[in-house]
C-alpha positions as CSV (number, residue, x, y, z in Angstrom):
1,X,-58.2,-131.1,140.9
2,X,-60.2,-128.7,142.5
3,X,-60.0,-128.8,146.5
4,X,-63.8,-129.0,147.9
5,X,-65.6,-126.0,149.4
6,X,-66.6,-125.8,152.4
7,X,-69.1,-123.8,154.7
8,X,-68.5,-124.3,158.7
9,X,-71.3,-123.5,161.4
10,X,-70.9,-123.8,164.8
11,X,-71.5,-121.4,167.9
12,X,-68.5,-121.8,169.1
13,X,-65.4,-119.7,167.8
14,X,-62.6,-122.1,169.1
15,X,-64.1,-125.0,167.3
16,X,-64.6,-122.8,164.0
17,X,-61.1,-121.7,164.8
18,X,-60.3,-125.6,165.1
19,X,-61.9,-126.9,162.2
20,X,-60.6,-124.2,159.6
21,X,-57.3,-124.9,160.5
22,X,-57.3,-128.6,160.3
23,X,-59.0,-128.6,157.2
24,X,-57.2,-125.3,155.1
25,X,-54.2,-127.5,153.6
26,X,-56.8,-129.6,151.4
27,X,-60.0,-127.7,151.4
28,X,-61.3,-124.5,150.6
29,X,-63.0,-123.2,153.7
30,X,-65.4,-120.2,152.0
31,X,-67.6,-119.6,155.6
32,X,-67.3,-120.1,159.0
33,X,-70.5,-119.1,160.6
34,X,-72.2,-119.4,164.5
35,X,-75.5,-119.4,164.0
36,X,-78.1,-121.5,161.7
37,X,-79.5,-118.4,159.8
38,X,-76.5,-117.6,158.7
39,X,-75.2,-121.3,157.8
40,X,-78.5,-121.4,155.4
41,X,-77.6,-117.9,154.3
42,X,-73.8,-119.2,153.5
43,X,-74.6,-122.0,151.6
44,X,-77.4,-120.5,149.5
45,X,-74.9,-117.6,148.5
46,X,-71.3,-119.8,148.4
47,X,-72.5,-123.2,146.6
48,X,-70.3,-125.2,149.2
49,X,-69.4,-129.4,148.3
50,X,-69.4,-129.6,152.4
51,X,-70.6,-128.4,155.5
52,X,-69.5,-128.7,158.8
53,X,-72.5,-128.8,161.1
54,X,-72.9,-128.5,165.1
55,X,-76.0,-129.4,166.1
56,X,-76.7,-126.8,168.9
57,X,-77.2,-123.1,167.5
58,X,-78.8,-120.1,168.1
59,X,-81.4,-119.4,165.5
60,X,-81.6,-122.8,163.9
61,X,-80.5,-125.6,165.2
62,X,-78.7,-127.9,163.3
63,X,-81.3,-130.0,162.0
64,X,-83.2,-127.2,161.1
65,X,-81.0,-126.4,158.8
66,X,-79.6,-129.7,157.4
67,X,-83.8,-129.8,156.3
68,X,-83.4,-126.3,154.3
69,X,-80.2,-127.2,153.0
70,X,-81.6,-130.1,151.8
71,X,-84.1,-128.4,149.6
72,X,-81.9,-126.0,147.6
73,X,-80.4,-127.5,144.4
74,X,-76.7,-129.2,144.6
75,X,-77.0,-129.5,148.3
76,X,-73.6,-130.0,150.0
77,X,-72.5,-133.1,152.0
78,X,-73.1,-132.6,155.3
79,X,-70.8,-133.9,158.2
80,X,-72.2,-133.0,161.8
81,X,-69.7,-131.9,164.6
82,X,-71.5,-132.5,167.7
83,X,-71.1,-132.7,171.5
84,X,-74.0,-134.8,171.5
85,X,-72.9,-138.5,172.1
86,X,-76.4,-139.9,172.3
87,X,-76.6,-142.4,169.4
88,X,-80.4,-140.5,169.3
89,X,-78.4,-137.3,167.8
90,X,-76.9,-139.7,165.0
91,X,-79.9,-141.0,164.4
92,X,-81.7,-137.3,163.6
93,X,-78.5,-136.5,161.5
94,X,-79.0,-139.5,159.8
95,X,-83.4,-138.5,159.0
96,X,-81.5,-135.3,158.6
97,X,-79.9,-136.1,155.7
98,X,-76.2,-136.0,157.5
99,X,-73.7,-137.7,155.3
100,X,-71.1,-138.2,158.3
101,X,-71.4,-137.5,162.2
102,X,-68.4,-136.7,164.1
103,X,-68.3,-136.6,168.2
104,X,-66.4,-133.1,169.2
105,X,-64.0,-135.1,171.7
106,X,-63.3,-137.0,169.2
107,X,-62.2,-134.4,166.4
108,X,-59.0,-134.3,166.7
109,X,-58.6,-138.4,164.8
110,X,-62.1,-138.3,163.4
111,X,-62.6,-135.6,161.7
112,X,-60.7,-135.7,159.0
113,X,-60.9,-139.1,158.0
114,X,-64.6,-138.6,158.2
115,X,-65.4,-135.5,155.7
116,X,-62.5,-137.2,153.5
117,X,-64.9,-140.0,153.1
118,X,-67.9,-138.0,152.7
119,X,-66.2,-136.0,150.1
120,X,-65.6,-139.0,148.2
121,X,-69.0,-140.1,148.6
122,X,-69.2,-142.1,151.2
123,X,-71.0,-142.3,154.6
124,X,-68.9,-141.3,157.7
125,X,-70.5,-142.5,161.0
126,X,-68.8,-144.0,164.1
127,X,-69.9,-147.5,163.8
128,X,-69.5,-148.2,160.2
129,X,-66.5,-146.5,159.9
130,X,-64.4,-147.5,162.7
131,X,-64.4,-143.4,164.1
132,X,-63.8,-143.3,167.5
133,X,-67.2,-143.2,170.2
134,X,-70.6,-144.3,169.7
């Protein structure tokens, strides 16, 4: 089977540094951008299954473009990476269309777990799911 694809967007190169190397045993990273143009950009040119979303980014902010995402056909599961702890944030992810939400402090046991359930189609948020915060 084929492993997922998956676009990454955050400002911050140590967490895209971070995330692509948790996740490059089991899925296909295809982008790892910092700012919300380019994460629209990514996704409209790669076709990703996932996206790993901060919330806070120049250009677009994460919402912004969860919305565009959204529109495009096949849109990917979307799993925000946030420093935001306000259960406010997981609420807009949620309107959003977020399919997971995952507290940056709390990456190193949540995040997996959490985009393996979204890439099986399920919903990945902290009290549902047992993830840690929130």
């Amino acid at each position: 089977m084929a492993r997922a694809r998956v676009v990454i967007a955050d400002d911050q190169s140590d967490v895209l540094t971070r995330v692509a190397e948790a996740l490059k045993g089991d899925y296909e990273i295809v982008a790892a951008v910092r700012d919300g143009m380019a994460a629209v950009a990514a996704v409209n040119a790669l076709h990703p299954d996932l996206m790993v979303l901060d919330v806070s980014m120049p250009g677009l902010n994460g919402f912004e473009v969860a919305a565009r995402v959204r529109s495009i056909p096949s849109p990917p599961r979307i799993v925000f990476l946030t420093m935001h702890e306000d259960r406010d944030f997981m609420e807009a992810a949620r309107s959003a269309g977020a399919h997971g939400f995952v507290i940056k402090r709390s990456m190193s046991t949540d995040l997996l777990p959490a985009i393996a359930r979204v890439a099986h189609g399920e919903l990945a948020f902290p009290v549902e799911n047992g993830l840690s915060c929130l």
